[in-house]
N, C-alpha and C positions, 0 to 999 in steps of 0.2 A: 504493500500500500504506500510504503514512503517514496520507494520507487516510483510507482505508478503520478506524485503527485511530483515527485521533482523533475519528471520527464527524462529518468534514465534509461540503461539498459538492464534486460535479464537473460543473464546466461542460463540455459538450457543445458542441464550437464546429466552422466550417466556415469556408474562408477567403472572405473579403471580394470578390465577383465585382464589382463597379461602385464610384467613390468617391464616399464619403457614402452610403453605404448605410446605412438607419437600426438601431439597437440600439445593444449594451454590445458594444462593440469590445475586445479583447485580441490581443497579439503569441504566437504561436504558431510553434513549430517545425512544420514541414509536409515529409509524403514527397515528395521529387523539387525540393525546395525548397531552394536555397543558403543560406541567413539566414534567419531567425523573419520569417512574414508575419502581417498584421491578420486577425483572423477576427472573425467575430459570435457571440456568444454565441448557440446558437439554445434551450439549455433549461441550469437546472440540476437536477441528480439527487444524492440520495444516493450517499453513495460506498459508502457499505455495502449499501444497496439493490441498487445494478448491481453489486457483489462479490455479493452473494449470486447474483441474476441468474446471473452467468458461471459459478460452483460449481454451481447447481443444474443447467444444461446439462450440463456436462462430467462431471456423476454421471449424467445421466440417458442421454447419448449419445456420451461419449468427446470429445466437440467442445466451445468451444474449449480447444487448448491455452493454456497462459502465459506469458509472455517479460517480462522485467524489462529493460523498453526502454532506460532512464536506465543500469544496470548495462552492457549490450553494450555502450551509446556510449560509458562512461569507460573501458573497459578496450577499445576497438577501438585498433588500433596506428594505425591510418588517421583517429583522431581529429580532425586537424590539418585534411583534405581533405572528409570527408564525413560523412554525416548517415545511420544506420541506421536505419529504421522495419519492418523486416518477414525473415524468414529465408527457406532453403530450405521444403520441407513438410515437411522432418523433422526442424529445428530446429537442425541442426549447424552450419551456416554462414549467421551472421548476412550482409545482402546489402545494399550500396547500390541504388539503382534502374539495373538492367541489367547487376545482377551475376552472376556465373557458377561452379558450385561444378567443381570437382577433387579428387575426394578416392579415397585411399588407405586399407589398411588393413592391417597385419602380422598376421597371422596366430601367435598366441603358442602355441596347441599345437607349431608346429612347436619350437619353440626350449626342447621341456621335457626334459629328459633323464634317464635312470634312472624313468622314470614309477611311481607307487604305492609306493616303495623309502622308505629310510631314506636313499640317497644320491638321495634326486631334489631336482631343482636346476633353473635357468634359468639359461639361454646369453646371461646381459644381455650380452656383447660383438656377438652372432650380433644380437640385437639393434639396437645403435649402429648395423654395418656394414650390414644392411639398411634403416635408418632412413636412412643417405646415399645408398645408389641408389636407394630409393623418390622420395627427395627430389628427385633428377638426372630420375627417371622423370616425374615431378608435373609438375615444371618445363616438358620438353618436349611434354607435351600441350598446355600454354597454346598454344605455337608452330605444334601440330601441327592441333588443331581450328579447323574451319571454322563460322563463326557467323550464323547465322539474320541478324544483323542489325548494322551498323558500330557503332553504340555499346556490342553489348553485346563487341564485340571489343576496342574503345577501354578498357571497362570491364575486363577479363578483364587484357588484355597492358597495361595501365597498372599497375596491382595485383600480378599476377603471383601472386595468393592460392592458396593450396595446402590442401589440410587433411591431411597424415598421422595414420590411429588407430590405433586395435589392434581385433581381435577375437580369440573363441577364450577371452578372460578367463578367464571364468570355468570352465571345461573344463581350463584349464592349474593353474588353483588345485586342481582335483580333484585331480588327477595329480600335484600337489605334495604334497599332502594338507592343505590350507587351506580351512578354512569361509567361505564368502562373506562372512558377519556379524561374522568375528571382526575384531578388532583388526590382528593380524599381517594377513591378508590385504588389509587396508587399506593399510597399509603396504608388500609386496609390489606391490598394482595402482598406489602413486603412484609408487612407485622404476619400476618397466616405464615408465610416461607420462613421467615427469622424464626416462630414458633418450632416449626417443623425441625427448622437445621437444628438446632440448639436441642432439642428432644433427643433428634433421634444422637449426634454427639454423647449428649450425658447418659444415654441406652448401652451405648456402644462403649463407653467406660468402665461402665458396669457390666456389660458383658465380659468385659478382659478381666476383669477381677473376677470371673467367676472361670471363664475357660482359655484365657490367656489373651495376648496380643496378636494380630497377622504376623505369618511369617516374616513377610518383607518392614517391618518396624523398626527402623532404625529413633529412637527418641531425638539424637540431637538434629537429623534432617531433617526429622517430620515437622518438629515444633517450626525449624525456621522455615517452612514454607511461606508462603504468601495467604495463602489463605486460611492455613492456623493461624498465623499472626492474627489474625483480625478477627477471631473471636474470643468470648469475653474470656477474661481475665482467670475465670475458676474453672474455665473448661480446659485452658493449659496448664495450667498447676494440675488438674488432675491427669493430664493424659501425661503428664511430666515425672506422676507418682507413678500412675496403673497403668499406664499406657492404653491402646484402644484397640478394640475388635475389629475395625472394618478401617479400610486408609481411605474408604470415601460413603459417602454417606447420605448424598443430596442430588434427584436428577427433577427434570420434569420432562415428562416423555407425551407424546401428541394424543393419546390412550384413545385413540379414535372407538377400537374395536370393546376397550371396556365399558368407557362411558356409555356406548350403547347398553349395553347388558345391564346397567348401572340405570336404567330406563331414561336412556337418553339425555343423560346431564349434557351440557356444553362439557369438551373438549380442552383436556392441562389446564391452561392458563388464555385460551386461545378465547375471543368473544364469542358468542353464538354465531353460528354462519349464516341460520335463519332460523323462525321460528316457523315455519313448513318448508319443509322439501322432502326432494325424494332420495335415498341411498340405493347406488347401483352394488347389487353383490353379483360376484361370482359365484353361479351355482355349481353343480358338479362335472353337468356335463360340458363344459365348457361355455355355457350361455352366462348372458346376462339376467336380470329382473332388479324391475325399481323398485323400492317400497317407500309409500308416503311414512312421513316421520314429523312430529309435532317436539317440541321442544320443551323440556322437562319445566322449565321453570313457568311456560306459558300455561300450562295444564296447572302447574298449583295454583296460578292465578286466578284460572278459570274456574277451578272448587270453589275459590272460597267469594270470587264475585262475580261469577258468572258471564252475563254481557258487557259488563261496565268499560270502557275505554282504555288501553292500555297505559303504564306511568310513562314517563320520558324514559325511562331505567332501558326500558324494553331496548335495545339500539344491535342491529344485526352488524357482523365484519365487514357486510361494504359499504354500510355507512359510514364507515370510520377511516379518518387520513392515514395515511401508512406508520408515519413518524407518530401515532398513538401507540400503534403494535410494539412500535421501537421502545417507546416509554414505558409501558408495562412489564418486558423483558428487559431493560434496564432497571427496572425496580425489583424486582426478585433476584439478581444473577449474584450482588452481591450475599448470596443467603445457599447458593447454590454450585456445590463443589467439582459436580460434573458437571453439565452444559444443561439446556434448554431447548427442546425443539421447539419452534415457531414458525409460522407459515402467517405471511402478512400479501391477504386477498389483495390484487391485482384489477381495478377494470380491466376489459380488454384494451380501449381507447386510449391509456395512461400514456403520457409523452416518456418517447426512449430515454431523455435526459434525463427530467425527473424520476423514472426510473432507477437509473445510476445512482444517482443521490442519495438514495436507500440505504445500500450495501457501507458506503463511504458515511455515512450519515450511523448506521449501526457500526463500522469500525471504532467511531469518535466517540460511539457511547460505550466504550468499553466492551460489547459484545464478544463472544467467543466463534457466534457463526450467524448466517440468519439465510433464511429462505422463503422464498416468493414463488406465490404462483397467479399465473395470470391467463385465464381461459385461451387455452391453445387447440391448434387441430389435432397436434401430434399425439397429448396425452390424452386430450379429454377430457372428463370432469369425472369424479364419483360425485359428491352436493350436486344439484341445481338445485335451485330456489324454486316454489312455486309461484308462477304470476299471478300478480291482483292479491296475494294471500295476505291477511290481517296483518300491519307491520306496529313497529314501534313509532314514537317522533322522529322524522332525522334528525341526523344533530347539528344538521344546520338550517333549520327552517326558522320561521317568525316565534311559534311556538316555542323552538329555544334561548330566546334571545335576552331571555332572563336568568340563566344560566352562566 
């Protein structure tokens, strides 16, 4: 990216198969690699060129995502031991080679109480308390799953890597009455994530004092991370005494396919995509089928008033400017030790420029990766929206302008 903005070059290298191999030889970090090897330069390019390159792909067909590789590695807890070069496919959990994800995810509609009211509130303790058995949960999977293959077992129970997130986010900010975009709701979604991290932390302490610390636990690494540095105070005195169960602790993953099951919560930390549409599944025999699908928080609404008009609260993802999506996953990331999958909805119509602006715009905010999709031929859609279907206020109409 600094490249890209100083208008240098980037060499394109490949590591050194034979020695003395002829060309412009440079030291190189390489995937599956312990220490920087010798590569050959085999071309250089514009760095703005191949930016633009990767922008214009990922407007034209969703593909590829971003990942700010340099950012995962300073802020991995596991800095001290390994070398990240590439994530899960959905971006949550950065991975060494033969790494294996685990991941979890509370469900925060459950924990909203007095829904649509003047007394409606969140159960952060119902919170904490499920954040340490999720955490005891997490933990014993590593134990309990059988692996395809002995390194990626080695990998797996050396690490002991976890991810707990949330879903439902945005569903449960309805039913509090908080606009995705606003300010307060920013602040609500990082206090839920800070609850989380902080839980599942002091779980995973207590877990080591009961059946030890991860293999790969070196104490004085770990503490100086980056991202242990910055949490509070008694959670590193304890992992300083007991050390900890798990070297990571924190994901939030897209849980498309749970929040279904979950009867249709909105999606991690993602806003509602609508409140009708249709979900394309893959059936067996290779076909498609839509099914109409109504949105969890809109149905509580409708229990308990029936036809009455929806709040402002109500506000689908394309009504909302991109640099909201950005804002929101900057308010949780400092709370979260793996990454964040995000997908920040795309008109089709969106100017290529403003586009760009996105990615460069999520590098500035500290992000670790982000990803767009913008109705293309190539992929297609699973969502579409219903037309004419009951909406929210936009949020930019006359109706908001007291907001």
């Amino acid at each position: 990216m600094e490249a890209v903005r100083r208008d240098e070059e980037w060499l394109l290298v490949f590591p050194v198969r034979e020695p003395g191999e002829a060309g412009e030889i440079v030291q190189r970090v390489w995937p599956g690699r312990p220490d920087p090897v010798p590569c050959r330069v085999a071309r250089r390019v514009s760095a703005r060129a191949l930016w633009a390159k990767l922008m214009r792909a990922t407007f034209d067909a969703a593909e590829p995502g971003v990942l700010f590789v340099d950012r995962i590695n300073r802020l991995n807890n596991l800095w001290y031991c390994e070398q990240i070069s590439a994530t899960n496919p959905c971006g949550e959990i950065p991975l060494p080679p033969y790494g294996a994800c685990d991941l979890g995810s509370i469900n925060l509609t459950r924990f909203v109480r007095e829904p649509f009211s003047t007394n409606a509130r969140v159960d952060m303790e119902g919170i904490a308390a499920t954040a340490v058995i999720a955490t005891r949960m997490l933990d014993n999977v590593i134990d309990l799953s059988q692996f395809p293959l002995p390194r990626q077992q080695q990998q797996a129970r050396g690490s002991r890597r976890i991810g707990l997130g949330i879903t439902g986010l945005a569903d449960a900010m309805i039913m509090l009455g908080l606009t995705y975009g606003s300010d307060e709701a920013r602040r609500f979604a990082a206090s839920v994530m800070e609850t989380v991290c902080h839980a599942a932390y002091r779980a995973s302490i207590e877990l080591a004092k009961e059946k030890g610390s991860f293999p790969f636990f070196e104490k004085v690494g770990y503490l100086q991370g980056e991202f242990v540095r910055a949490l509070p105070q008694d959670i590193r005195d304890s992992i300083a005494a007991h050390g900890i169960r798990n070297s990571h602790l924190t994901a939030i993953a897209p849980t498309g396919t749970i929040s279904l099951l979950a009867d249709n919560v909105s999606s991690g930390l993602e806003p509602a995509f609508d409140f009708y549409y249709t979900r394309r599944v893959l059936e067996l025999d290779g076909s498609y089928t839509e099914y109409p699908l109504t949105d969890y928080a809109l149905r509580a609404w409708r229990d308990l008033h029936k036809d009455a008009p929806l709040p402002a609260a109500f506000i689908d993802a394309r009504s909302l400017p991109p640099q909201t999506h950005l804002d929101m996953q900057a308010a949780l990331q400092p709370y979260v030790d793996n990454a964040i999958s995000k997908t920040i909805n795309i008109p089709q119509d969106y100017d290529f420029v403003a586009f760009q602006n996105i990615y460069e715009l999520a590098y500035d905010k500290g992000l670790k990766g982000c990803t767009t999709f913008r109705p293309n031929p190539v992929t297609g859609e699973v969502l579409h929206a219903v037309e004419n279907a009951e909406r929210g206020v936009h949020c930019c109409t006359v109706e908001r302008e007291a907001d």
